[in-house]
N, CA, C and O atoms as a GROMACS GRO file, in nm:
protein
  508
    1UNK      N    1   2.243   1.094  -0.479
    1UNK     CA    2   2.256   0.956  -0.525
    1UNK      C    3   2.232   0.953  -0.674
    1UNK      O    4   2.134   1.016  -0.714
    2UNK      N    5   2.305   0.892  -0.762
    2UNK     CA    6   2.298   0.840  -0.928
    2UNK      C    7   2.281   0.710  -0.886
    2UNK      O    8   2.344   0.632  -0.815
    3UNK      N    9   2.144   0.708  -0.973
    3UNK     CA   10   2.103   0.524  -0.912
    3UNK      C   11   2.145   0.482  -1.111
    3UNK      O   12   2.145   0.364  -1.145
    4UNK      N   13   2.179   0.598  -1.220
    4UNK     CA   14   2.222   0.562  -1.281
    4UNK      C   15   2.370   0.506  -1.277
    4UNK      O   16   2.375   0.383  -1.286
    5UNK      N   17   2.476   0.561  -1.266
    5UNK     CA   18   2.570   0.555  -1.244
    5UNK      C   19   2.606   0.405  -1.162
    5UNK      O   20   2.689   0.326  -1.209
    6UNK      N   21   2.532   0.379  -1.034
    6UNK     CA   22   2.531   0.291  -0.929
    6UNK      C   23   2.519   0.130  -1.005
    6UNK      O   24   2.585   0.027  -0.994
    7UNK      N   25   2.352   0.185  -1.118
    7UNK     CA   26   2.338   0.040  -1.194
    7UNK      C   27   2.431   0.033  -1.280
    7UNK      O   28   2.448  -0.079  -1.329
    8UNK      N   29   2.510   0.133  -1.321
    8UNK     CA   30   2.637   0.083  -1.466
    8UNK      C   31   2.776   0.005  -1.418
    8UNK      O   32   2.861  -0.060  -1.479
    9UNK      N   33   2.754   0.050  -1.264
    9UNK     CA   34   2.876  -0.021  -1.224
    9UNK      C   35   2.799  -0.109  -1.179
    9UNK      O   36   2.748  -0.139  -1.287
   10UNK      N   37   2.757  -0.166  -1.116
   10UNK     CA   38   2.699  -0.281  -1.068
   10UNK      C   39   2.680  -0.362  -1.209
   10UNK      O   40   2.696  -0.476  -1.164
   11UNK      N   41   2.666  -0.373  -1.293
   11UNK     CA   42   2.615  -0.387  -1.457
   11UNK      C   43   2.795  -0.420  -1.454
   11UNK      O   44   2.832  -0.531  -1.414
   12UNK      N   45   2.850  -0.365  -1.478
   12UNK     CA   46   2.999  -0.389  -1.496
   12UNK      C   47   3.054  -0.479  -1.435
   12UNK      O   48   3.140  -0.524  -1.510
   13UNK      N   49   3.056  -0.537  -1.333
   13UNK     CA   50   3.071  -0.578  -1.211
   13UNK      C   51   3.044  -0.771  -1.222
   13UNK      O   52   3.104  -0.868  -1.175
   14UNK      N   53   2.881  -0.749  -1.336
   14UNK     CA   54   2.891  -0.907  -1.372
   14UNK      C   55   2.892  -0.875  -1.509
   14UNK      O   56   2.789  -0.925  -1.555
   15UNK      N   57   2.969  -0.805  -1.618
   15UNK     CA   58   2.989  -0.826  -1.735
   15UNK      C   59   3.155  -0.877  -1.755
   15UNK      O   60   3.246  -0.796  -1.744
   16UNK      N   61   3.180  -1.019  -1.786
   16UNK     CA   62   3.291  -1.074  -1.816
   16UNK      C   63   3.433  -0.974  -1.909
   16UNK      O   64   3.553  -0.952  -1.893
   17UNK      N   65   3.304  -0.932  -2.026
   17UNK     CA   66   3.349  -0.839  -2.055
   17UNK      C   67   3.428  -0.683  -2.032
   17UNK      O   68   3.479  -0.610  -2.118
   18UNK      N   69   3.418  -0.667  -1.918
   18UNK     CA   70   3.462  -0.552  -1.893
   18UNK      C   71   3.566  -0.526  -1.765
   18UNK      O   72   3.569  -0.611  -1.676
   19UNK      N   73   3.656  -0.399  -1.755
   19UNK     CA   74   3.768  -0.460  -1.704
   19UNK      C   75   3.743  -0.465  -1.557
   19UNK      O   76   3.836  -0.496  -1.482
   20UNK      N   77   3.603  -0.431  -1.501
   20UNK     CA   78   3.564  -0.412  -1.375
   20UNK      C   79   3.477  -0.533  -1.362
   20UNK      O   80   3.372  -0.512  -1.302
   21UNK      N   81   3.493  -0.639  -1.400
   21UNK     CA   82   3.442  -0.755  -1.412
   21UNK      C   83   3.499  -0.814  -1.262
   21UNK      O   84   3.611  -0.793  -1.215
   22UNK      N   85   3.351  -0.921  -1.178
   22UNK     CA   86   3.394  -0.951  -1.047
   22UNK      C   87   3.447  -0.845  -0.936
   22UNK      O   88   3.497  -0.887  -0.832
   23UNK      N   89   3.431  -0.676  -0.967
   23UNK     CA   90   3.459  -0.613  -0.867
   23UNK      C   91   3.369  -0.576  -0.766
   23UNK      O   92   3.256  -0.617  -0.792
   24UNK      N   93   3.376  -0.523  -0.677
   24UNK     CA   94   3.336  -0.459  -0.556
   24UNK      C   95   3.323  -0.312  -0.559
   24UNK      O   96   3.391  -0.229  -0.619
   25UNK      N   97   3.191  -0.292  -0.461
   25UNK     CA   98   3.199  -0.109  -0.414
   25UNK      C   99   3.241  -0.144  -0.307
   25UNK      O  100   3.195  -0.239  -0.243
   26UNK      N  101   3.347  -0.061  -0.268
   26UNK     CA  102   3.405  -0.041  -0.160
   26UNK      C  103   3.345   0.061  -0.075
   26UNK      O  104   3.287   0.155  -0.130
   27UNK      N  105   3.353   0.055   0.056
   27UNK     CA  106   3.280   0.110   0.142
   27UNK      C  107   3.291   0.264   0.122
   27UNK      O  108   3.176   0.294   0.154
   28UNK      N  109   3.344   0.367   0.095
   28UNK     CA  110   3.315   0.482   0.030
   28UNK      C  111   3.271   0.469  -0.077
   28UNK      O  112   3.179   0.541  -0.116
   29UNK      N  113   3.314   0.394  -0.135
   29UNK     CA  114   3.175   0.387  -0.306
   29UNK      C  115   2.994   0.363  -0.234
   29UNK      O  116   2.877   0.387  -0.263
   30UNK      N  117   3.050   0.322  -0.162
   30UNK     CA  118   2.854   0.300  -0.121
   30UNK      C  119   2.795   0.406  -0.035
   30UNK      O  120   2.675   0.434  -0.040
   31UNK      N  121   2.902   0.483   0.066
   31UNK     CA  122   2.860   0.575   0.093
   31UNK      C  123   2.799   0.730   0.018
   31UNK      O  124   2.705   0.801   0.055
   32UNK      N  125   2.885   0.745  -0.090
   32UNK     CA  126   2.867   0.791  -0.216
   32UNK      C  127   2.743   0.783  -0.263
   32UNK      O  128   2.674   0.884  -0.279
   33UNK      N  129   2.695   0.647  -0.295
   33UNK     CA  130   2.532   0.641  -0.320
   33UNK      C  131   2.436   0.638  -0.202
   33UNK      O  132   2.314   0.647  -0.220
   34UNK      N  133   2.486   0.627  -0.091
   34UNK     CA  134   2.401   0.619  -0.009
   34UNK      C  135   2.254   0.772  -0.016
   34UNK      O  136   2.280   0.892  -0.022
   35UNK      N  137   2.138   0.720  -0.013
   35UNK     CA  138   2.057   0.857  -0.024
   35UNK      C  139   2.070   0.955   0.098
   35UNK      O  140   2.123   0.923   0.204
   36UNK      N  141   2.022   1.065   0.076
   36UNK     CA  142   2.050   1.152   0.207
   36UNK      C  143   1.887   1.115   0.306
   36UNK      O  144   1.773   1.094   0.267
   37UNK      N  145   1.947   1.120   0.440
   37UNK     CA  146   1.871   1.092   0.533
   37UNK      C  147   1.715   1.171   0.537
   37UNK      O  148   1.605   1.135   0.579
   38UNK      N  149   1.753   1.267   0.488
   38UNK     CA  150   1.623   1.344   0.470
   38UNK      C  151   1.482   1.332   0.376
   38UNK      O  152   1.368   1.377   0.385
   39UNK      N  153   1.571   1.227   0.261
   39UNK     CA  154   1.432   1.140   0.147
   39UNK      C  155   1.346   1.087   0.245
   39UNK      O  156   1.226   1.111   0.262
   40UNK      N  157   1.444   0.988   0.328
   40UNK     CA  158   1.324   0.891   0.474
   40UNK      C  159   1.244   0.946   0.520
   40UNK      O  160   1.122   0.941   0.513
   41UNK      N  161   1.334   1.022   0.588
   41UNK     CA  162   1.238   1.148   0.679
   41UNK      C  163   1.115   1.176   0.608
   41UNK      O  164   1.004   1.146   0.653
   42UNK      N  165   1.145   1.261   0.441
   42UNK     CA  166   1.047   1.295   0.424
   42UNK      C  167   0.912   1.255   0.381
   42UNK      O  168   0.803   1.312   0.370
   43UNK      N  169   0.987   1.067   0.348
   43UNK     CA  170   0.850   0.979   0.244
   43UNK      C  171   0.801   0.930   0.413
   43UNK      O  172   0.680   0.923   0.433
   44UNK      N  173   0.870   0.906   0.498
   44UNK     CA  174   0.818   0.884   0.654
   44UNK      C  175   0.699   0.985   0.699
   44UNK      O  176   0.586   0.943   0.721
   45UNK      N  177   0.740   1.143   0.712
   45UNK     CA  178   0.646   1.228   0.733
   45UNK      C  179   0.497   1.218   0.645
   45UNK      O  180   0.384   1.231   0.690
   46UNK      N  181   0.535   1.193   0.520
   46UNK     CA  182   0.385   1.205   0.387
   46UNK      C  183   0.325   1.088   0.447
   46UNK      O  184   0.204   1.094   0.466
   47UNK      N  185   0.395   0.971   0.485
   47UNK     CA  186   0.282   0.876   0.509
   47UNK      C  187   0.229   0.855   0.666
   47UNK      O  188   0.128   0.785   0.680
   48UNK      N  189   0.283   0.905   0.771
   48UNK     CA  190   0.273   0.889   0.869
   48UNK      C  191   0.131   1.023   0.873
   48UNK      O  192   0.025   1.017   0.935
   49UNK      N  193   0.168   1.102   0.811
   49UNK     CA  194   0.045   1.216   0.764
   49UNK      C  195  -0.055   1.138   0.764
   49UNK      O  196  -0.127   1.223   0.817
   50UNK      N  197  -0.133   1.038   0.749
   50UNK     CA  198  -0.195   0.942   0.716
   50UNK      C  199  -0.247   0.855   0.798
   50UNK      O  200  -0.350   0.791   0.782
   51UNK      N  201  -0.163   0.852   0.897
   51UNK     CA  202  -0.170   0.757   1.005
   51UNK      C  203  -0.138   0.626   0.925
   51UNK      O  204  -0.198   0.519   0.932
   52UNK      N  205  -0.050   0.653   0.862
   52UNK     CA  206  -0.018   0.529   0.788
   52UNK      C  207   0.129   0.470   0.879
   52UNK      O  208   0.228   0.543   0.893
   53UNK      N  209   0.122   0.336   0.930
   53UNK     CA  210   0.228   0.303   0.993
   53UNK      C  211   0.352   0.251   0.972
   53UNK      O  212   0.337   0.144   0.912
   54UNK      N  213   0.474   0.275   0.994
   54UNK     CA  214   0.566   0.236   0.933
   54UNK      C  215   0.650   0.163   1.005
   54UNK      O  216   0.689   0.193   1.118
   55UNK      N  217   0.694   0.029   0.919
   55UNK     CA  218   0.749  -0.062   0.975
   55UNK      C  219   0.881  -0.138   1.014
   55UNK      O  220   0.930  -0.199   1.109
   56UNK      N  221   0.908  -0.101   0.896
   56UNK     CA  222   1.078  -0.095   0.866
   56UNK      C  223   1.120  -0.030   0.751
   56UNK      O  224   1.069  -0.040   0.639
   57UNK      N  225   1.261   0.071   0.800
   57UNK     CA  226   1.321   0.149   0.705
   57UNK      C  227   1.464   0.087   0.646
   57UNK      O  228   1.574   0.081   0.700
   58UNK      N  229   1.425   0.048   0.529
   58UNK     CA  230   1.630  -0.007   0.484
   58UNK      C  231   1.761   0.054   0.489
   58UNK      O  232   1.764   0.177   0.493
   59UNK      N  233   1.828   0.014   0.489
   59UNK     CA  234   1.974   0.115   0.453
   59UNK      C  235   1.956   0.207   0.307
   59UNK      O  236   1.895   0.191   0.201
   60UNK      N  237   2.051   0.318   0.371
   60UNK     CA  238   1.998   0.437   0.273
   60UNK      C  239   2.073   0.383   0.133
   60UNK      O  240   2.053   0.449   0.031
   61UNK      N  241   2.144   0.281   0.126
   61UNK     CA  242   2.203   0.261   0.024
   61UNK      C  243   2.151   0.188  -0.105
   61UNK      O  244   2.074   0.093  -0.096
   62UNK      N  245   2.197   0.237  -0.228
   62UNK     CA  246   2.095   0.163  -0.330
   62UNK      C  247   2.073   0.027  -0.337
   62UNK      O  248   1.984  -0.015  -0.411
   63UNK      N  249   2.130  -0.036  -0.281
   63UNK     CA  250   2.091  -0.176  -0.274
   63UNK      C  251   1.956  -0.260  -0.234
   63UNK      O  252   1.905  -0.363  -0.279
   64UNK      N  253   1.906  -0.136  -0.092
   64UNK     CA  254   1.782  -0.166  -0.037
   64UNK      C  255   1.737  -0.024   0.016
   64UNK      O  256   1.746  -0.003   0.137
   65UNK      N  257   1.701   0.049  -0.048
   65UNK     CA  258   1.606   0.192  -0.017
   65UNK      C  259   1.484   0.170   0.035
   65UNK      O  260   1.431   0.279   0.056
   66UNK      N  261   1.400   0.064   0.073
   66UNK     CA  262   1.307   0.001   0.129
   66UNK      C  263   1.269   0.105   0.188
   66UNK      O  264   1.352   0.187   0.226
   67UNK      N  265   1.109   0.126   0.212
   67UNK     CA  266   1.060   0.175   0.327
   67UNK      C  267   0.900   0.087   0.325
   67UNK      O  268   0.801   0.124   0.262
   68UNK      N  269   0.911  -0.042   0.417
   68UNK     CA  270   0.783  -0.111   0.454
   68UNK      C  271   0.657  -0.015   0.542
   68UNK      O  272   0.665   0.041   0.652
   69UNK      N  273   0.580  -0.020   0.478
   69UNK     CA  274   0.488   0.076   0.581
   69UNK      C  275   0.312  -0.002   0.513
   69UNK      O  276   0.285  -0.035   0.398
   70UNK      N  277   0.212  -0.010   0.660
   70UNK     CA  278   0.116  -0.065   0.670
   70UNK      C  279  -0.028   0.064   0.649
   70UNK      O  280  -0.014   0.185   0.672
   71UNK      N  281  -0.133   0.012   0.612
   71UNK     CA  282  -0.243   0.136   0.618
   71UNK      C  283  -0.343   0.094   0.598
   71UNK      O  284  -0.338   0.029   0.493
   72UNK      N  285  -0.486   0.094   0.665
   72UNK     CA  286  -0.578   0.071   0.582
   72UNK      C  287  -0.599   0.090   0.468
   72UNK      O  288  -0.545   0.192   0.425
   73UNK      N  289  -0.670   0.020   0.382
   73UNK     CA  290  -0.724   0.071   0.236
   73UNK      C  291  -0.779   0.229   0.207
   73UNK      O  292  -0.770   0.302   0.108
   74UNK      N  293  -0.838   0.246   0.337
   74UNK     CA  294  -0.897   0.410   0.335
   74UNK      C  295  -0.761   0.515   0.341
   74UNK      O  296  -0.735   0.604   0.260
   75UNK      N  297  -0.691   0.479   0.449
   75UNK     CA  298  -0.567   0.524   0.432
   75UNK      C  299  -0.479   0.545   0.312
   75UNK      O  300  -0.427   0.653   0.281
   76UNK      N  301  -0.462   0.399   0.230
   76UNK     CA  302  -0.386   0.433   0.133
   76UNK      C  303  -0.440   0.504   0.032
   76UNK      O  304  -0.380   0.590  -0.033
   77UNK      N  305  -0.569   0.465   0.015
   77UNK     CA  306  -0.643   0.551  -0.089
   77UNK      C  307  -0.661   0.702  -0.070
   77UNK      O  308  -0.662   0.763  -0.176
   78UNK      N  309  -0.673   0.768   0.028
   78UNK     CA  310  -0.610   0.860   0.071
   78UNK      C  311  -0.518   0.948   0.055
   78UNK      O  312  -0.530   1.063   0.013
   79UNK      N  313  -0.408   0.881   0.094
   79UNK     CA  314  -0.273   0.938   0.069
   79UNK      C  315  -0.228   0.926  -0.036
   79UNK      O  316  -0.122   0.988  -0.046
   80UNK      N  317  -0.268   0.854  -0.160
   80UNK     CA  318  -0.199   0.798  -0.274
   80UNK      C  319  -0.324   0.875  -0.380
   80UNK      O  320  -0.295   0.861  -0.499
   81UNK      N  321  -0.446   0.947  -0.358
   81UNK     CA  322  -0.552   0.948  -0.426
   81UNK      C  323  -0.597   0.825  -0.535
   81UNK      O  324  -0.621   0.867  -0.648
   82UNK      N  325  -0.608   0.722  -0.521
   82UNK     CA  326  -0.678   0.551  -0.546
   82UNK      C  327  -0.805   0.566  -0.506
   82UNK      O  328  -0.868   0.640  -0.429
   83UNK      N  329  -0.832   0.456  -0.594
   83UNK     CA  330  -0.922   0.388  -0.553
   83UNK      C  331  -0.878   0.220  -0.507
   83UNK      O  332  -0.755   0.216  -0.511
   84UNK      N  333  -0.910   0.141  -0.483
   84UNK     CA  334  -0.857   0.022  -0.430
   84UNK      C  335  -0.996  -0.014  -0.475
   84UNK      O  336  -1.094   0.050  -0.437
   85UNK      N  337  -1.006  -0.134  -0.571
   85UNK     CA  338  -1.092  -0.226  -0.566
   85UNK      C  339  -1.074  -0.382  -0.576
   85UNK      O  340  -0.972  -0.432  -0.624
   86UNK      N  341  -1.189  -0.463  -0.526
   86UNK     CA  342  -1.165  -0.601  -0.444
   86UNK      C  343  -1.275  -0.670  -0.528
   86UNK      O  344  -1.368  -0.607  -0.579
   87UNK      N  345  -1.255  -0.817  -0.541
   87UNK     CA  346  -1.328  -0.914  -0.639
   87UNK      C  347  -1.427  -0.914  -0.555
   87UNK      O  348  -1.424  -0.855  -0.446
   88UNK      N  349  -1.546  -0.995  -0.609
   88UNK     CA  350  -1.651  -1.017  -0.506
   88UNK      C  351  -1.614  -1.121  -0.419
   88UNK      O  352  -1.633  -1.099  -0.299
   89UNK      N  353  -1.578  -1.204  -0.443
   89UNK     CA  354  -1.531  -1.296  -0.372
   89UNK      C  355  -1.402  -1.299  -0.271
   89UNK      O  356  -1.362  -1.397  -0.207
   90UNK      N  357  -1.338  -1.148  -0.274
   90UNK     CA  358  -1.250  -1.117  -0.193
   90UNK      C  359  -1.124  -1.163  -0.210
   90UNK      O  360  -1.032  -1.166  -0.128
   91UNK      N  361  -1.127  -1.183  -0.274
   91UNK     CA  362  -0.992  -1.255  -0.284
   91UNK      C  363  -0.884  -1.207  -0.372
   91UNK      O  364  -0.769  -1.237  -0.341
   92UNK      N  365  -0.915  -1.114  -0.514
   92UNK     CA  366  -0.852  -1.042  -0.531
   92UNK      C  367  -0.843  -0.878  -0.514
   92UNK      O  368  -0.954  -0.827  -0.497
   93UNK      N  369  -0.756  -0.804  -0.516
   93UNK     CA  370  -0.752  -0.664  -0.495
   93UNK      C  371  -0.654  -0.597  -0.607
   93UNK      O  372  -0.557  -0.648  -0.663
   94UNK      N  373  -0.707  -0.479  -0.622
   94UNK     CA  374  -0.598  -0.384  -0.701
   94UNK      C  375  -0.624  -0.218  -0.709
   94UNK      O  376  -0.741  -0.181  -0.704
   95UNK      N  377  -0.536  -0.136  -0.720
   95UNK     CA  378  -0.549  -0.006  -0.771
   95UNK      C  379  -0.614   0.022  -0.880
   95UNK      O  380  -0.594  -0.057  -0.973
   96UNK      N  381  -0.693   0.114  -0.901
   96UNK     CA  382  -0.749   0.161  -1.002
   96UNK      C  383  -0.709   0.228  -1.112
   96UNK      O  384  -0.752   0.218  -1.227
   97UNK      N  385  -0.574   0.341  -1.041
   97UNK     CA  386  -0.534   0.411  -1.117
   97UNK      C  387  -0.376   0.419  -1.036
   97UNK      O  388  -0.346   0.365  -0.929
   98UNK      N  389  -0.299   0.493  -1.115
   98UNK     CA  390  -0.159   0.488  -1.054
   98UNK      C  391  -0.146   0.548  -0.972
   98UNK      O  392  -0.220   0.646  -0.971
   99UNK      N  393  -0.051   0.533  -0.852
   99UNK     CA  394  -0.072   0.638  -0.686
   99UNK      C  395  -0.004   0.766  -0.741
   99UNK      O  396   0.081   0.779  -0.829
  100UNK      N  397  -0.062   0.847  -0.667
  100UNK     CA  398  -0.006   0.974  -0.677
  100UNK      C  399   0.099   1.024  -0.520
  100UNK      O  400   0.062   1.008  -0.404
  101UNK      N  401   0.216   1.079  -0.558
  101UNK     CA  402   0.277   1.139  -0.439
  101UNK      C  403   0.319   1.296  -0.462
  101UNK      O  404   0.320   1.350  -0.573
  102UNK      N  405   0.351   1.358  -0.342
  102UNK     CA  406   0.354   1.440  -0.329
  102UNK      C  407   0.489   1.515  -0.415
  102UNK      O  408   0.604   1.471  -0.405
  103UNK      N  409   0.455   1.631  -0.495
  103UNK     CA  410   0.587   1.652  -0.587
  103UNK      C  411   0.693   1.661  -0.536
  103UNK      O  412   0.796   1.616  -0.586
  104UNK      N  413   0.686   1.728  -0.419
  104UNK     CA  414   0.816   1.694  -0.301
  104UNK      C  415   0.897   1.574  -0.325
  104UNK      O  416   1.017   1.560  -0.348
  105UNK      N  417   0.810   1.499  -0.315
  105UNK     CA  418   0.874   1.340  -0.340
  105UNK      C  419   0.926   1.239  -0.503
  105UNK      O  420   0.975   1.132  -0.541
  106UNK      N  421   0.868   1.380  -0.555
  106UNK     CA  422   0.911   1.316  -0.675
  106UNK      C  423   1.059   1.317  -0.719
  106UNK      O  424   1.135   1.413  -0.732
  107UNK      N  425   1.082   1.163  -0.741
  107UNK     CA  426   1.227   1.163  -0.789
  107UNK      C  427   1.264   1.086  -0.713
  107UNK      O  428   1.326   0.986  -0.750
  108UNK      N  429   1.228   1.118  -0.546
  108UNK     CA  430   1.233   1.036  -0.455
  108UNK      C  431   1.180   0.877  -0.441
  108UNK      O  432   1.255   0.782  -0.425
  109UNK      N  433   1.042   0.870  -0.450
  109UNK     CA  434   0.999   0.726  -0.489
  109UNK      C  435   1.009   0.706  -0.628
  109UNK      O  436   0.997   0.771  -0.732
  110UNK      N  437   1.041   0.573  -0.587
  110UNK     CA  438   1.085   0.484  -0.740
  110UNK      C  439   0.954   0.420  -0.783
  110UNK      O  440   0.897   0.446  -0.889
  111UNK      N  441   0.902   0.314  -0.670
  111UNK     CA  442   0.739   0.252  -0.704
  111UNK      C  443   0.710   0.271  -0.587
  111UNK      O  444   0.779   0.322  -0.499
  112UNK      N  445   0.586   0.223  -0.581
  112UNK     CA  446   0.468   0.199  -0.493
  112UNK      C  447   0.432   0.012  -0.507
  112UNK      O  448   0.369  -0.026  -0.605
  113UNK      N  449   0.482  -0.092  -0.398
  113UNK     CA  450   0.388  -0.211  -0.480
  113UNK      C  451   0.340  -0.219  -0.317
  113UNK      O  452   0.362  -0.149  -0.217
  114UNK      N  453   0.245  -0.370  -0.352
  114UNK     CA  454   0.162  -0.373  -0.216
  114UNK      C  455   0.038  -0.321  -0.254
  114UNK      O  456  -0.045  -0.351  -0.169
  115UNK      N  457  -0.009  -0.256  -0.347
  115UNK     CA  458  -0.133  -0.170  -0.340
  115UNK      C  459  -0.228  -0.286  -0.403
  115UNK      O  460  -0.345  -0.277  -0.364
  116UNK      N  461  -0.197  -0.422  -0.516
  116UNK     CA  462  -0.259  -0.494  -0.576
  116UNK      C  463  -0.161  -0.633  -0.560
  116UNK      O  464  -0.041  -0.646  -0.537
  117UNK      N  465  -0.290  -0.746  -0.589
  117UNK     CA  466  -0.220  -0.896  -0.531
  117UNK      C  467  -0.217  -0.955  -0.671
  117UNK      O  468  -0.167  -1.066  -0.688
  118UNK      N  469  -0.285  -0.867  -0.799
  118UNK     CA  470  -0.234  -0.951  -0.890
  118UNK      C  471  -0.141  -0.983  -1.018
  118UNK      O  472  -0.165  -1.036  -1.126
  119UNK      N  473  -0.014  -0.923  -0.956
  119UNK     CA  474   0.074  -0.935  -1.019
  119UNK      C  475   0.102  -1.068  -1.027
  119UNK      O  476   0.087  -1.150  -0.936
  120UNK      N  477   0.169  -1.103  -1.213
  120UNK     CA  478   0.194  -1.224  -1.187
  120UNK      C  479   0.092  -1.292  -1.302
  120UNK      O  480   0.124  -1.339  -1.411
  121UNK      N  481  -0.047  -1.280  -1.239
  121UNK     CA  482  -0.114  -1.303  -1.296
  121UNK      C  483  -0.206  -1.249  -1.455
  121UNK      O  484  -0.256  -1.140  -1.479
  122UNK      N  485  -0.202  -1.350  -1.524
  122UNK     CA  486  -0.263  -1.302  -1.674
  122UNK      C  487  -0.463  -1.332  -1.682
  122UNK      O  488  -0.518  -1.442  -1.671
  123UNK      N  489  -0.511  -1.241  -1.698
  123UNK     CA  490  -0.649  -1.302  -1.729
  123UNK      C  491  -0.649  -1.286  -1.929
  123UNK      O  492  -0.609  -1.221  -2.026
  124UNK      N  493  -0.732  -1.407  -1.883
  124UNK     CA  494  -0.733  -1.467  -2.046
  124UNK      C  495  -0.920  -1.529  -2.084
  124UNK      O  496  -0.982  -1.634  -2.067
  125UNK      N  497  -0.956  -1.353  -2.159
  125UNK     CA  498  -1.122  -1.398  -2.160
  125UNK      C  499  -1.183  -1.532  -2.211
  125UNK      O  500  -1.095  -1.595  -2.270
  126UNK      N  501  -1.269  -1.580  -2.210
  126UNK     CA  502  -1.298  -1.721  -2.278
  126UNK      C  503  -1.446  -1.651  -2.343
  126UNK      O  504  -1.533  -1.578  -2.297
  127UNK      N  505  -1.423  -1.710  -2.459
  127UNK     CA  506  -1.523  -1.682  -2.580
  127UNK      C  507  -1.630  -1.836  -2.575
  127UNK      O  508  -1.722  -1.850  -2.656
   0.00000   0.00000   0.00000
């Protein structure tokens, strides 16, 4: 899969400008990017290593490479080497440091989110 390639046409696709403007991947163009079955498999195996559970897998195609998967905090911290820390008041959470995966997988995962709730949000100290 060229997830470069994939975004230049897709990029093309809504540029007015260009002569592939308003086109389509046609169903062998997507098969083309589709990832090989064996990335799943293998980001499936690293986390299931874990007892980490998995919930739903997307189409292999770049559009939605998804892989939803659930874990305790001990779990993810775990498998990801984190720390996970939580406000006192519980209510917020976040990673400590960036997850780590297995080099196997590198190249393979793009992100990791889910690990912290406060995206979004700006803290702004008061003097």
């Amino acid at each position: 899969m060229n997830q470069g390639d994939f975004n230049r046409r897709l990029a093309d696709f809504a540029d007015p400008n260009s002569p592939s403007f308003q086109g389509r991947f046609s169903d062998e163009d997507l098969k083309r990017y589709e990832r090989p079955q064996s990335d799943y498999y293998a980001v499936e195996r690293w986390l299931t290593s874990y007892e980490i559970k998995i919930l739903s897998v997307g189409t292999r195609a770049a559009f939605d490479p998804n892989i939803r998967a659930q874990g305790t905090v001990a779990q993810l911290e775990s498998a990801m080497d984190i720390q996970i820390d939580q406000s006192a008041n519980g209510m917020w959470f976040a990673n400590m440091s960036d997850p780590q995966v297995p080099a196997n997988l590198d190249g393979i995962i793009a992100s990791i989110r889910g690990l912290s709730n406060l995206d979004g949000y700006v803290s702004v100290p008061c003097l």
